[in-house]
VOGU-3710 file (C-alpha; in Angstrom, 3 decimals, decimal comma):
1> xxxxxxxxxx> -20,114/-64,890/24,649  -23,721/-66,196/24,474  -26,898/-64,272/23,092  -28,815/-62,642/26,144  -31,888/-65,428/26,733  -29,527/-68,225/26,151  -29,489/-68,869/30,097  -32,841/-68,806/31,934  -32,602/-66,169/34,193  -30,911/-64,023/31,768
11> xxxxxxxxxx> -28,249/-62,884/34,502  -25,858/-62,527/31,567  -27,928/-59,044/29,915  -28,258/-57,595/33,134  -24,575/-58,167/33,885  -23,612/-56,467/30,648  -26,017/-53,436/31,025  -24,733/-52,798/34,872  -20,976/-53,556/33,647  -18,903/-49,935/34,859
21> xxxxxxxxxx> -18,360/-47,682/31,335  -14,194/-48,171/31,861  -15,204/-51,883/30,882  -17,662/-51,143/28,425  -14,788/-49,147/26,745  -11,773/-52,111/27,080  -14,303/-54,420/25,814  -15,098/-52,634/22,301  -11,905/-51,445/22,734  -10,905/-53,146/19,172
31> xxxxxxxxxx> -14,441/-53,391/17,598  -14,768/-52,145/13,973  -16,631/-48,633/14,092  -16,869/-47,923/10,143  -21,201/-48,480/11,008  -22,735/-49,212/7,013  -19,522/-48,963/5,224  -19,858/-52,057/2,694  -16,896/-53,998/4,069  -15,954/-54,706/0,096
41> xxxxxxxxxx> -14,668/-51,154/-0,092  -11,364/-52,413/2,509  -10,522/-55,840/0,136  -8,191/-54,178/-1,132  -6,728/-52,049/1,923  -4,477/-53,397/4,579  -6,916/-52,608/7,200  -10,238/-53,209/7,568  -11,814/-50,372/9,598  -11,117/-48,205/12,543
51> xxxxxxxxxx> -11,719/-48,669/16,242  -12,999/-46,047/18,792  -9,865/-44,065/18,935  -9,402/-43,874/15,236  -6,903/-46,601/14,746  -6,621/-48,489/11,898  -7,555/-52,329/12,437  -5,346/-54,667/10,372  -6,000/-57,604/8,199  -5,231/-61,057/10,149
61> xxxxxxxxxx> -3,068/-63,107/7,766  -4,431/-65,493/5,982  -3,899/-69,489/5,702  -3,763/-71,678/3,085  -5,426/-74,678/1,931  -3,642/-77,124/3,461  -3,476/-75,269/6,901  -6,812/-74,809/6,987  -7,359/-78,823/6,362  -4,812/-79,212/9,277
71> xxxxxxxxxx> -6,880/-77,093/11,323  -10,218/-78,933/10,902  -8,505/-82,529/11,265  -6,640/-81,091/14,332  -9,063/-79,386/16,294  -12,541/-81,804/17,064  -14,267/-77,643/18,143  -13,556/-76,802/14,562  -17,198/-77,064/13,441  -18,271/-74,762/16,097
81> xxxxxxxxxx> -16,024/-71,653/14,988  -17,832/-69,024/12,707  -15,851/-66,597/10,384  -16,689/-62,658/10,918  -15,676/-60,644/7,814  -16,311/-57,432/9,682  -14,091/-58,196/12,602  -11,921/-60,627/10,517  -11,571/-62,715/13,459  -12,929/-66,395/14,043
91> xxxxxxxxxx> -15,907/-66,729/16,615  -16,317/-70,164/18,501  -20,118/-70,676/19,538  -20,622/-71,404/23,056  -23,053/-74,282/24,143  -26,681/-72,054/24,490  -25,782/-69,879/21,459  -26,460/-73,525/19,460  -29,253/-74,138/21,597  -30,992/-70,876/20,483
101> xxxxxxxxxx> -30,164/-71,435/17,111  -31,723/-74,628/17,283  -35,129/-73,349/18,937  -35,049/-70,406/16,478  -34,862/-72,983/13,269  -37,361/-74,861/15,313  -40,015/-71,675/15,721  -39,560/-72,332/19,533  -39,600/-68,796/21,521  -37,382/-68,963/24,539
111> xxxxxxxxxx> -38,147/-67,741/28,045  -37,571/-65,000/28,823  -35,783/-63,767/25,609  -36,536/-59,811/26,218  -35,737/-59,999/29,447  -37,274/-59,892/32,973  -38,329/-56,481/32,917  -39,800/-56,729/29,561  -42,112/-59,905/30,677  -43,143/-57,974/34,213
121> xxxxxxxxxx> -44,427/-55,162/32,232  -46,607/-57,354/29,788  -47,945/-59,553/32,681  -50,052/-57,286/33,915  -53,748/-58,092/34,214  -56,510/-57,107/32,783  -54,570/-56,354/29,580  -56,965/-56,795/26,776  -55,365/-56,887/22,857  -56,996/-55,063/20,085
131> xxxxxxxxxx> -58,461/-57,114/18,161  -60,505/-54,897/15,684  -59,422/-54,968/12,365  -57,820/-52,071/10,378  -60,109/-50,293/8,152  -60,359/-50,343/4,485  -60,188/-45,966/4,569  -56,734/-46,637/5,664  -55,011/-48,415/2,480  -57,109/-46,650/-0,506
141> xxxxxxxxxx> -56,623/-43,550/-1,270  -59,120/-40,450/-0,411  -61,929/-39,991/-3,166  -61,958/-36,616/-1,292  -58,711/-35,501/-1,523  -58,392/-36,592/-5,202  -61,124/-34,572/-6,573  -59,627/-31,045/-4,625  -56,100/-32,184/-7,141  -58,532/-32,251/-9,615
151> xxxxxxxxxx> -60,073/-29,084/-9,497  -56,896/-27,215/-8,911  -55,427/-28,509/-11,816  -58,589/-27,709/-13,748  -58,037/-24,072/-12,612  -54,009/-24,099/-13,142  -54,997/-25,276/-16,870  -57,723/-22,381/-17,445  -55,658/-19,693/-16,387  -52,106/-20,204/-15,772
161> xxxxxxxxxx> -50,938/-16,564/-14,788  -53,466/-16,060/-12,412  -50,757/-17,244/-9,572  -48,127/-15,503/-11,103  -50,213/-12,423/-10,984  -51,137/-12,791/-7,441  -47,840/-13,430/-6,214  -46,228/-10,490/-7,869  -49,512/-8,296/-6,835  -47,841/-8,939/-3,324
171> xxxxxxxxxx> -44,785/-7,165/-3,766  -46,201/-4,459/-5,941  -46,457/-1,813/-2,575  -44,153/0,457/-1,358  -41,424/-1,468/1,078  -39,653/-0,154/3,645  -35,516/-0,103/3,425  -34,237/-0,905/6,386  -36,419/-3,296/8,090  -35,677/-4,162/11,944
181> xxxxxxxxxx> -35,217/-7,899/13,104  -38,235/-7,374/15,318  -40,736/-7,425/12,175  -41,561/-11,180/11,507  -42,701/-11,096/8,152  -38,880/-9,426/7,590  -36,912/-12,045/5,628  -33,144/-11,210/5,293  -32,260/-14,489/2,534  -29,226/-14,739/4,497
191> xxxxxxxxxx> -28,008/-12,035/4,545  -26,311/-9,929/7,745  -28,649/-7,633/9,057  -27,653/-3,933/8,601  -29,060/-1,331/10,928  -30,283/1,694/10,094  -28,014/5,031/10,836  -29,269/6,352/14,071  -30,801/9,522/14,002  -29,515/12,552/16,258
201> xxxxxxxxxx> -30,724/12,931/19,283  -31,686/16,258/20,411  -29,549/18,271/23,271  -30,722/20,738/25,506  -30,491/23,693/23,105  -33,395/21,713/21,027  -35,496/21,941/24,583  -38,523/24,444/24,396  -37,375/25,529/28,389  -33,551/24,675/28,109
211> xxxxxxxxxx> -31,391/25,755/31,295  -30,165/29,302/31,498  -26,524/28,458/29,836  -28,368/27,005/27,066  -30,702/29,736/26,068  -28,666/31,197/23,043  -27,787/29,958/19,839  -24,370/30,622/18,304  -23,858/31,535/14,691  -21,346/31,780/11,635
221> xxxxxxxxxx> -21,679/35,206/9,870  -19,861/36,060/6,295  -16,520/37,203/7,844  -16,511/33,718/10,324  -17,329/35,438/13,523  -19,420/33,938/15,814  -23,132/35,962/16,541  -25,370/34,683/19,351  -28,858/35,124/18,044  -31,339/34,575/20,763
231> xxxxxxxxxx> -34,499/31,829/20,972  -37,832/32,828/21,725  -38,455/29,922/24,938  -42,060/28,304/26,151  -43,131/28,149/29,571  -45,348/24,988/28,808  -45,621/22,424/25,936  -49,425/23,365/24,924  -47,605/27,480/23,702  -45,314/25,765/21,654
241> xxxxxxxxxx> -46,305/26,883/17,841  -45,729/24,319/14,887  -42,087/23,071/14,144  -41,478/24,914/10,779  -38,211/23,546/9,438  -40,035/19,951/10,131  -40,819/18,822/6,691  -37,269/19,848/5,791  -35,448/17,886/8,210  -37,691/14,560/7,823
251> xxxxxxxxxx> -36,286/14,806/3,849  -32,749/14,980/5,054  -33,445/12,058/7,127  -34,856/10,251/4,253  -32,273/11,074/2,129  -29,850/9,590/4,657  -31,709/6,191/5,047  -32,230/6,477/1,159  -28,609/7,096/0,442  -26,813/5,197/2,857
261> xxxxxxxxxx> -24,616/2,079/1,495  -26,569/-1,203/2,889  -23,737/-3,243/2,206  -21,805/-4,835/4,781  -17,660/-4,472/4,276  -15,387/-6,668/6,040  -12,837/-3,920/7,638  -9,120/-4,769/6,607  -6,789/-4,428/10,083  -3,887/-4,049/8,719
271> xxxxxxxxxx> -1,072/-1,847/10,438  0,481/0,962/7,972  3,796/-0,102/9,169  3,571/-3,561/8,144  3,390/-1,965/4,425  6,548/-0,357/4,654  9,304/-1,907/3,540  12,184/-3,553/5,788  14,509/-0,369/5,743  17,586/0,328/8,365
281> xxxxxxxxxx> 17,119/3,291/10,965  17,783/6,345/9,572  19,944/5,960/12,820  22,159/3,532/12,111  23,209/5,876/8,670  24,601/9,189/10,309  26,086/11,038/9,257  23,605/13,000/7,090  22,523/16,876/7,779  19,836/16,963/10,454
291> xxxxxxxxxx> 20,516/20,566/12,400  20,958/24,055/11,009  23,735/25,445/11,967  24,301/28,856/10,109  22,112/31,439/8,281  23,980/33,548/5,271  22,072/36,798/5,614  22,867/39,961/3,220  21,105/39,453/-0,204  18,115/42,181/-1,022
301> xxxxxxxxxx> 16,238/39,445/-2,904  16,000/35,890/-3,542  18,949/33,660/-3,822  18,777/31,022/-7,060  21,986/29,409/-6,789  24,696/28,551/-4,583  28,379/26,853/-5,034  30,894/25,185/-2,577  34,850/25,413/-3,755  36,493/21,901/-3,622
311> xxxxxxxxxx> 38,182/23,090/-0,601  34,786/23,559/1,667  35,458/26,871/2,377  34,577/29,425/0,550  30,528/29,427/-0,621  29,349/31,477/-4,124  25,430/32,600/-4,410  23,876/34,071/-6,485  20,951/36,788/-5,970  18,214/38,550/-8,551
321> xxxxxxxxxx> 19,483/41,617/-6,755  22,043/41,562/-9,541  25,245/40,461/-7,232  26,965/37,866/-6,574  28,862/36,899/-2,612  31,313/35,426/-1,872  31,355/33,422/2,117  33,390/32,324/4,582  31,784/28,751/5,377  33,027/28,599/8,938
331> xxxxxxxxxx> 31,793/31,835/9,669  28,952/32,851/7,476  30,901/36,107/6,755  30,672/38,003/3,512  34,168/38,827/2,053  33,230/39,542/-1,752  30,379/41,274/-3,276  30,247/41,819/-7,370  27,807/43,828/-8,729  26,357/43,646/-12,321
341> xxxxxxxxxx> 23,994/44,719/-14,637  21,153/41,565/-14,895  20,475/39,114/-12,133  23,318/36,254/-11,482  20,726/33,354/-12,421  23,763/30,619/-11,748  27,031/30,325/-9,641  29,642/27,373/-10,272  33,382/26,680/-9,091  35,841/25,367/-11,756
351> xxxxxxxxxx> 36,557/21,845/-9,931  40,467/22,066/-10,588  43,188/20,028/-8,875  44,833/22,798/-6,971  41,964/24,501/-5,401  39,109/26,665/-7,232  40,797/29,764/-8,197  38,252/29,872/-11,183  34,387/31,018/-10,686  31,572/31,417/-13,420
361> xxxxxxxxxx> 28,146/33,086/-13,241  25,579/33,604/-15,609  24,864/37,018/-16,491  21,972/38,157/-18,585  23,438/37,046/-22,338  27,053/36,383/-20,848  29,000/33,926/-19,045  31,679/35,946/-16,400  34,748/33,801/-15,859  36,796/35,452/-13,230
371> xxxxxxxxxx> 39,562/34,723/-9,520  37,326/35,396/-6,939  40,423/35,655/-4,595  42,109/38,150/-6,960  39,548/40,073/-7,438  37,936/42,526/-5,013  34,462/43,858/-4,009  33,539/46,200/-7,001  30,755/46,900/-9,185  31,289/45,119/-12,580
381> xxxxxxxxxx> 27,965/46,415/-14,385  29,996/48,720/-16,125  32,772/46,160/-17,415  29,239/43,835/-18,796  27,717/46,703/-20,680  30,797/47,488/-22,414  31,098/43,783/-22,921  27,437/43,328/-24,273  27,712/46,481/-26,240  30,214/45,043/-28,901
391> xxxxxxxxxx> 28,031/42,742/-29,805  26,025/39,232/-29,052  26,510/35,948/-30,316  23,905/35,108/-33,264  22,289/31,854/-32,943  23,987/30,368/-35,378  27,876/31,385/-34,454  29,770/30,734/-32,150  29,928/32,546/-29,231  32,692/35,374/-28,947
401> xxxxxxxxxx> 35,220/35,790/-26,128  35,830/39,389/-24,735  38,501/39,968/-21,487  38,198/43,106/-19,613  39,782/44,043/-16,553  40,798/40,442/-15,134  37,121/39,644/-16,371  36,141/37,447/-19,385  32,882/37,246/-20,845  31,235/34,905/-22,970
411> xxxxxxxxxx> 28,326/36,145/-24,752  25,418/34,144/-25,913  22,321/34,628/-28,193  19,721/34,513/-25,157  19,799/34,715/-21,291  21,995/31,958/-20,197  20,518/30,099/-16,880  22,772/27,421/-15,994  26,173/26,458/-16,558  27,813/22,367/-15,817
421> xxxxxxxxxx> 32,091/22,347/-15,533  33,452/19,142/-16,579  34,944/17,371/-13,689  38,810/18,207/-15,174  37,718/21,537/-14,689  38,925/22,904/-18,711  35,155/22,524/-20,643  32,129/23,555/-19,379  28,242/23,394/-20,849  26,068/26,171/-20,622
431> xxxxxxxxxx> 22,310/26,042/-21,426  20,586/29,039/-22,845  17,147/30,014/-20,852  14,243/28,441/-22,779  16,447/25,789/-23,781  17,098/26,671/-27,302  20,836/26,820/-27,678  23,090/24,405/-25,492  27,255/25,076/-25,800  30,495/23,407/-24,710
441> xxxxxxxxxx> 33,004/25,867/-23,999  37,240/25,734/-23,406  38,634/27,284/-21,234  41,871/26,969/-22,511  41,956/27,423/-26,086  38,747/30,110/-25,434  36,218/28,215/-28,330  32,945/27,325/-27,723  31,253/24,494/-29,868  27,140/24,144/-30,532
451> xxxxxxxxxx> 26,115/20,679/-30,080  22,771/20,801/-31,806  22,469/22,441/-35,301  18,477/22,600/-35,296  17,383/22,339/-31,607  13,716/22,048/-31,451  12,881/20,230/-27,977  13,464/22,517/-25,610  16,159/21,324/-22,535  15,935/21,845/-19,251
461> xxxxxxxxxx> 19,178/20,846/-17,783  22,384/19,384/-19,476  25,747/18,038/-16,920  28,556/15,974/-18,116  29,282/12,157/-17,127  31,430/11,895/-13,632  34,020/9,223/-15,769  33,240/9,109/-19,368  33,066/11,136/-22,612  29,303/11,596/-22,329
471> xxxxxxxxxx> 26,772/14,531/-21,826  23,181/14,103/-19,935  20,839/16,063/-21,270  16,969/16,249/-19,427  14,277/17,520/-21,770  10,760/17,932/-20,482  10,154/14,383/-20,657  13,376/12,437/-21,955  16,854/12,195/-20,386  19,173/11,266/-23,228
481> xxxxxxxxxx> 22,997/10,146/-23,240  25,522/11,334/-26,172  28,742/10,353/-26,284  30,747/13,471/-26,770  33,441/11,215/-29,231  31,362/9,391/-31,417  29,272/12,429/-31,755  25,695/9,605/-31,529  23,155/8,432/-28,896  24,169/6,050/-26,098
491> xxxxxxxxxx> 20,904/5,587/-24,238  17,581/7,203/-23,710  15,567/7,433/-20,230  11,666/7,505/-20,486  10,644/9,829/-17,158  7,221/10,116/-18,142  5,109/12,980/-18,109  6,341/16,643/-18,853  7,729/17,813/-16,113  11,092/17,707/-16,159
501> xxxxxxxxxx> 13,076/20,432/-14,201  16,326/18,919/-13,286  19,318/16,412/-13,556  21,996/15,080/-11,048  24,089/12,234/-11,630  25,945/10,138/-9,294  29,241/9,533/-8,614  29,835/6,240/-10,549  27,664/7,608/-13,386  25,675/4,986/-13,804
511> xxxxxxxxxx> 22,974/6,129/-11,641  20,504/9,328/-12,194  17,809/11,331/-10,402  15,280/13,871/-12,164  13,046/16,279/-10,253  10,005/16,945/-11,839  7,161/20,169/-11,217  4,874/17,576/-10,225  6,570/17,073/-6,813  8,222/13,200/-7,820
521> xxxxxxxxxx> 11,313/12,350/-7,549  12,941/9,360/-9,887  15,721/7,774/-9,757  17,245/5,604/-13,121  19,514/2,594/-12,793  20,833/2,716/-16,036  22,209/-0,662/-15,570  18,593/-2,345/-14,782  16,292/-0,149/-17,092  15,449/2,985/-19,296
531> xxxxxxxxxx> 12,571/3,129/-16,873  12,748/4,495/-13,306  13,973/2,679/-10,823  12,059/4,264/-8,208  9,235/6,993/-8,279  9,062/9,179/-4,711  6,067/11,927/-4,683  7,267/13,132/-1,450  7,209/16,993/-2,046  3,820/19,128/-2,504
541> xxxxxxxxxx> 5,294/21,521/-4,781  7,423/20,915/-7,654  11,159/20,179/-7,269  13,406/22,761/-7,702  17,269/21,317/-7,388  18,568/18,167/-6,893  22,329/16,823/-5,254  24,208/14,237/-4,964  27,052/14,231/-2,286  30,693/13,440/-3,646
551> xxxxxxxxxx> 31,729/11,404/-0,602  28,639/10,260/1,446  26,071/8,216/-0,163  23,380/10,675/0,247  21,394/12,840/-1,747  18,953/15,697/-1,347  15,991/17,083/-3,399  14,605/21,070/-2,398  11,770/21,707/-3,450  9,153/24,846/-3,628
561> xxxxxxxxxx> 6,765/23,444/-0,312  9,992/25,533/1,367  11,416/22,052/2,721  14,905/20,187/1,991  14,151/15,858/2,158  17,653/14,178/2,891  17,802/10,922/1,300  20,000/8,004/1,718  21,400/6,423/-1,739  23,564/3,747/-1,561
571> xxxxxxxxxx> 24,670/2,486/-4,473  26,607/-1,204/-4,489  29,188/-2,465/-6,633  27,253/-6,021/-6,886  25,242/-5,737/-9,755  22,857/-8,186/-8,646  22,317/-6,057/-6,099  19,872/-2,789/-6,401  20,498/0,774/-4,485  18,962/1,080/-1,238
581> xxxxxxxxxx> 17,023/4,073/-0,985  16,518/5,155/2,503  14,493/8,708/3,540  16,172/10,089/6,514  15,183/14,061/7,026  12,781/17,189/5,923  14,689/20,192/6,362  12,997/23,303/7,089  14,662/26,554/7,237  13,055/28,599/4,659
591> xxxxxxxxxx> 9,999/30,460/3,809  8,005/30,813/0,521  7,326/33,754/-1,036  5,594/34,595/-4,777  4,916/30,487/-4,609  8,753/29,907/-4,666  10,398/27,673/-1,697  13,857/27,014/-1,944  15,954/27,318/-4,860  18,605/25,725/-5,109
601> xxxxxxxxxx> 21,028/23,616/-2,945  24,524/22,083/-3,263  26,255/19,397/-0,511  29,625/20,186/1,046  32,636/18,198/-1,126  34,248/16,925/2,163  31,609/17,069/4,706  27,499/15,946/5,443  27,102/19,261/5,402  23,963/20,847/3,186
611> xxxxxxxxxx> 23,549/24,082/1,726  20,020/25,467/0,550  19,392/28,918/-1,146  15,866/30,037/-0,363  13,436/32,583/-1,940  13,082/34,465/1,602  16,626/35,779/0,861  18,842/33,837/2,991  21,007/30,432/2,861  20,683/27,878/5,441
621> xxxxxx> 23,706/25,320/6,142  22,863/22,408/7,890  24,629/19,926/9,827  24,902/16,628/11,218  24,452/16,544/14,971  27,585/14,946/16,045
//
């Protein structure tokens, strides 16, 4: 292709500026694009640019020596062909390219080398060239302009702060905090543009001639009842007196623009359930107790502790009316009631193979063992009294064993308020109220033995292991582990805090929850850590009792907010992998009274069946829906 100008009429540049764009584009179709890329920076690269589309435009291989001798012998047009590095291609020059080369080394101008058009425009007559000369002002520099950079360096060097001074004099006024976009001296140095807070807009009961429904103003008195006061109204702008609260409310409003946060937040949408963890349906892990089914009515005052037999059907509660019931569970019918001398503070069933025939309940200073099938309704107060009256246990013996009546007592140094049986139902713990004296008792050789000499911490709940030799025992902020053979200390759990009310351990005993007064819940994987495993504040009140179901893996907390939460606990055998902890229901079937909820509650041993003893005098058993 030859150099527009080469041929005379120049037919070949108006060819290629009316050629259609499709073969414009198929003719630089493979032309190198990289524009003032130094082509040194592709030597060593296997390509040498890109073409329009972004393709990479690779080296041509290169010939030797001796083929490139072969070429020049063999081909007479050699001496025509020109090497591009840019294109790495070879470029044979046509006939009028080396005729223009040969008038431009000559300083010959061709015809018609800008074209046609370009030699039509500058034909035209009476066209007369400049030919002034430039003047000297324009290549010296201004004597003018020179001596003003004199004198204000002159100035700068006589007193340098004078600018500094007059630019901060500028900013020395008040401003304005919020400044609108429609100011133009209003520079924002990038920064978003925050409106200022509207202010509100008055209604019709701000009018000085509001409409009839509108002419009265409603107040708040001391006791919250509402007093219309009426407004004195205007029958034409020019009556209407000075606003008096004026100067008040333009402070308020200044101490909302004043106040307000100028600072622009970027709003995190993020959906609250995305935060929750994956967890099944509480669906898909029935059964659980979801329903109330039956209401154990008959106590004169609140009910602190409740018991299920191993058989699931007879219940035991205990009231501060100083008795203690026995129920039917299928029917919710009372069929024993013992009365005694101090409130029954705890209730328990001796877990023995055969069937419970063996209850306990904490008495003032005494433990009563007795057959609640043998023995009938009756009022015991006067068998306790008799029993107390012999004498109490010092702190430092051992507790003494009296049997009266088909009754045996076991009297203690202080009120006793909870009792744990051992799961082979012959030794059972009892904690002293205040937590100053904590016992292990046998049943049958009738000896009691202290486990702490000096006891200075105070406990607040002490149960055995479900398996092994070992006692849990829950101070205010400490749940330790003795082994009851070795007589020393297995393990200690840190619960943090001081709030420690009670224990429940789980069936394989290697899992434990704590309920605190601060409402939390923890459960410890003694296996993973001495710290908790998990931490639930779920309740608003403190946490009274807490279960753990024999059969099901569930468990359930009741606390003083009057409400029951039902809690799925599984607990695998894997020990890589850790218990799934799944809330499933709030029970509510009690009311509080004197800042107690519920009490106490207990799960059925066969059944998903819950029990809850409530300080509104009743018990609640609920059910699963099935």
């Amino acid at each position: 292709p030859g150099l527009p100008g080469a041929h005379g009429n120049g037919s070949a540049f108006a060819r290629a500026r009316t050629r259609r764009p499709a073969e414009r584009r198929r003719s630089v179709a493979m032309e190198n694009t990289i524009g003032d890329v130094p082509i040194q920076w592709f030597r060593d690269e296997e390509h040498i640019g890109y073409d329009a589309d972004g393709r990479k435009i690779l080296k041509r291989a290169r010939v030797d020596h001796l083929d490139h001798l072969l070429q020049m012998v063999d081909d007479p047009t050699y001496w025509r062909k020109v090497f591009d590095e840019r294109e790495d291609k070879e470029i044979s020059i046509s006939r009028e390219q080396l005729e223009l080369i040969r008038k431009l080394r000559g300083g010959i101008l061709p015809n018609n080398f800008f074209g046609d058009e370009y030699q039509t425009n500058l034909a035209e007559p009476n066209l007369v060239l400049p030919q002034a000369r430039e003047p000297k002002r324009r290549f010296v520099p201004s004597k003018w302009e020179a001596k003003a950079v004199l004198r204000i360096i002159r100035s700068l060097r006589k007193n340098p702060d004078a600018r500094v001074k007059k630019t901060q004099n500028e900013f020395d006024g008040p401003k304005l905090l919020w400044e609108g976009d429609e100011d133009p001296a209003t520079k924002h140095n990038g920064l978003a543009y925050l409106p200022a807070p509207r202010a509100k807009l008055p209604t019709h009961g701000d009018s000085y001639n509001p409409p009839f429904e509108y002419r009265a103003d409603t107040q708040v008195d001391e006791n919250g009842d509402e007093i219309k006061t009426p407004r004195q109204f205007y029958d034409a702008l020019r009556r209407v007196p000075s606003y008096k609260p004026f100067v008040l409310e333009r402070f308020q409003r200044c101490l909302d623009l004043y106040l307000c946060p100028r600072v622009s937040k970027a709003r995190l949408n993020i959906n609250p359930k995305d935060m929750l963890p994956p967890l099944p349906s509480p669906k898909e892990l029935k059964p659980y107790p979801n329903t109330r089914c039956l209401r154990y009515l008959g106590h004169e005052d609140k009910v602190v502790s409740v018991a299920v037999d191993a058989t699931g059907k007879w219940l035991l509660s205990g009231s501060t009316d100083k008795t203690m019931r026995m129920w039917e569970v299928s029917s919710a019918r009372c069929v024993r009631k013992w009365s005694f001398q101090d409130p029954v503070l705890n209730v328990a069933w001796c877990p023995g193979n055969g069937g419970s025939r063996l209850a306990s309940a904490c008495v003032g200073a005494a433990v009563v063992l007795l057959d609640p099938h043998a023995q009938p309704s009756a009022d015991l107060s006067r068998h306790a009294n008799a029993a107390v009256a012999e004498g109490v246990a010092e702190n430092d013996a051992p507790p003494p064993w009296d049997e009266r009546a088909g009754l045996v007592f076991v009297k203690h140094a202080g009120v006793v308020s909870k009792i744990n049986w051992h799961h082979k139902g012959d030794y059972f713990v009892s904690l002293v109220k205040g937590g100053s004296n904590v016992m292990i008792h046998r049943v049958s050789k009738r000896s009691s033995q202290r486990i702490f000499r000096q006891q200075k911490t105070p406990i607040r709940a002490a149960t055995f292991h479900p398996n092994r030799p070992v006692m849990f025992i829950c101070t205010a902020a400490y749940v330790y582990l003795y082994d009851l053979q070795r007589q020393c200390l297995v393990k200690k759990l840190v619960a943090g805090g001081n709030s420690v009310t009670c224990l429940a351990a789980h069936a394989g005993g290697d899992n434990v929850i704590v309920g605190g007064s601060d409402g939390k819940l923890q459960w410890f994987d003694m296996d993973l850590s001495n710290m908790p495993y998990k931490v639930m504040a779920s309740h608003a009140n403190g946490v009274r009792a807490v279960a753990f179901h024999k059969k099901y893996p569930l468990f359930a907390t009741a606390s003083d907010d009057a409400t029951v939460h039902v809690l799925h606990g599984a607990v695998s055998a894997d020990l890589n992998q850790n218990a799934l902890i799944v809330p499933l229901k709030i029970l509510r079937a009690h009311t509080a009274r004197d800042v107690e909820g519920v009490i106490d509650c207990v799960f059925h041993p066969t059944q998903p069946w819950l029990f809850s003893a409530g300080a509104d005098k009743t018990i609640a058993l609920f059910c699963d829906d099935n």
